[in-house]
N, C-alpha and C positions, 0 to 999 in steps of 0.2 A: 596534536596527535594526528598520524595519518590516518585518513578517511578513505575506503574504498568503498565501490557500490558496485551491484551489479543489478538491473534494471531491467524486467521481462514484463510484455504486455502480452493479454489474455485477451483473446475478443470475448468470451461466456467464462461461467462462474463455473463447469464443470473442468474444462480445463486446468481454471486457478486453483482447486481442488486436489485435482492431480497430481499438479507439478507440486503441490507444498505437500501430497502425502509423498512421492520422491524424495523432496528434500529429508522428509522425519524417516524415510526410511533407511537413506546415507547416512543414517547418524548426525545429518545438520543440527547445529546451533539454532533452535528456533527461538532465541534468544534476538537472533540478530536480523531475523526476518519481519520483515513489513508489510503488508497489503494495503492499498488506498484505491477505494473507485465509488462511485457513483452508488447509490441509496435506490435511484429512480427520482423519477418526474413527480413532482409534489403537486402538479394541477393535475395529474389522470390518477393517482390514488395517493390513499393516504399512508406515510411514510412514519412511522414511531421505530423507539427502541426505550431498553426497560432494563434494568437488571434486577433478577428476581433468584433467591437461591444462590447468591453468588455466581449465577448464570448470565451472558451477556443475552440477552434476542431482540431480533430484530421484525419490524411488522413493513412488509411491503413486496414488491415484485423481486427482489433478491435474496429474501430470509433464508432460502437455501443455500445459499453461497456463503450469505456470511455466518449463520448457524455453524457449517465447516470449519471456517476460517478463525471463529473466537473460540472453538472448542480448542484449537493446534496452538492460537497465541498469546501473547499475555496482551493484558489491554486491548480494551475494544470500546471508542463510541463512535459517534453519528455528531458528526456541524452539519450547519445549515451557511452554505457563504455564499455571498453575493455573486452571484453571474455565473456562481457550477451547481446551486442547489443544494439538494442535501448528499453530502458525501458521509462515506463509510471510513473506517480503519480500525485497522488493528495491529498490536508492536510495538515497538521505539517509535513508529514515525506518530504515536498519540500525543504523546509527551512532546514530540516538537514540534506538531501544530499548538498546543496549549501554550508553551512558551513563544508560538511562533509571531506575535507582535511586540516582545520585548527583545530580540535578538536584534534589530535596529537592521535589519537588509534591507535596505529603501528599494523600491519599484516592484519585488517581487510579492503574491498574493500570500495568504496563509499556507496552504498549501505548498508553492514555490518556495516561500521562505523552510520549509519541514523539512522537503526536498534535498535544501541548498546545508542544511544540516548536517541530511545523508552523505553528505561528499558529490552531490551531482553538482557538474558546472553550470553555473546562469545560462550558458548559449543551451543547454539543452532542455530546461525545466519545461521551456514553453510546448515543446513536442512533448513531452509525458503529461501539460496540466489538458494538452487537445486531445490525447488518447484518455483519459479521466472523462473530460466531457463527452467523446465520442462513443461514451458507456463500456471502456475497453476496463480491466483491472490492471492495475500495477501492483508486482511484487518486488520485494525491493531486498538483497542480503548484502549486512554491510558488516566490515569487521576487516581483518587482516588482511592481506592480497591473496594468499594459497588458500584461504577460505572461500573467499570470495570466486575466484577463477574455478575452484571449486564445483561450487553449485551453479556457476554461470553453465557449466560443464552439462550440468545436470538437466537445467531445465534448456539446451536446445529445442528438444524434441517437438513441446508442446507450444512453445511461444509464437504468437506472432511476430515477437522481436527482441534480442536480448542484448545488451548493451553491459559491456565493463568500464567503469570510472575510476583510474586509479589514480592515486593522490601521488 
């Protein structure tokens, strides 16, 4: 099946906010939307999440962000991985971090491997897993090409950068 992405980085959680209440207001598929970023730093506080009420929440210096972010998408949790800490997500990109050590893409991290799911090419994963760590958010809409070019559309305004990956 063809894979499209289109791939926007947020340096703050008001922005990310933003641009995904634009998408819901285009009438997007938020179906096909993703977010992945950083939890925060687990040695300057402490980082939990809970689902309570069939409510996702989150405990730490971004709970506002992602409070937003799991009210707009399906699926929401929180890993803890080796060398990025604790990250966030919510979307489709859940589901393919959970499967994302049985998909066999040798050299790529969890993460990477979710990524590489989404239709992102290897040469580019490594520049979205360093804006991840550099506490930037990734949003991510994948689905058909005219969907996708779409919202890519949509969210110029607010990105630090936005990226189309078409299959």
């Amino acid at each position: 099946m063809e894979q499209n992405s289109c791939v926007s980085i947020y340096p703050g959680g008001g922005c990310l906010a933003k641009a995904l209440h634009s998408l819901q207001a285009a009438g997007s598929d938020l179906q096909q939307v993703s977010v992945l970023g950083k939890g925060g730093h687990a040695q300057v506080v402490p980082i939990g999440f809970c689902l309570t009420d069939r409510q996702a929440r989150f405990w730490g210096p971004a709970s506002a962000t992602w409070a937003q972010v799991w009210q707009l998408l399906p699926d929401a949790a929180c890993f803890w991985v080796p060398g990025n800490g604790a990250l966030a997500a919510a979307g489709q990109i859940v589901s393919l971090m959970i499967r994302g050590e049985s998909e066999g893409v040798a050299g790529l991290s969890v993460p990477g491997k979710a990524l590489y799911g989404l239709g992102i090419p290897r040469h580019s994963i490594e520049e979205y897993e360093q804006a991840i760590h550099a506490e930037h958010y990734l949003l991510l809409v994948s689905g058909q090409r005219r969907d996708v070019e779409r919202a890519c559309e949509l969210l110029l305004g607010e990105a630090q950068q936005v990226t189309v990956h078409s299959a």
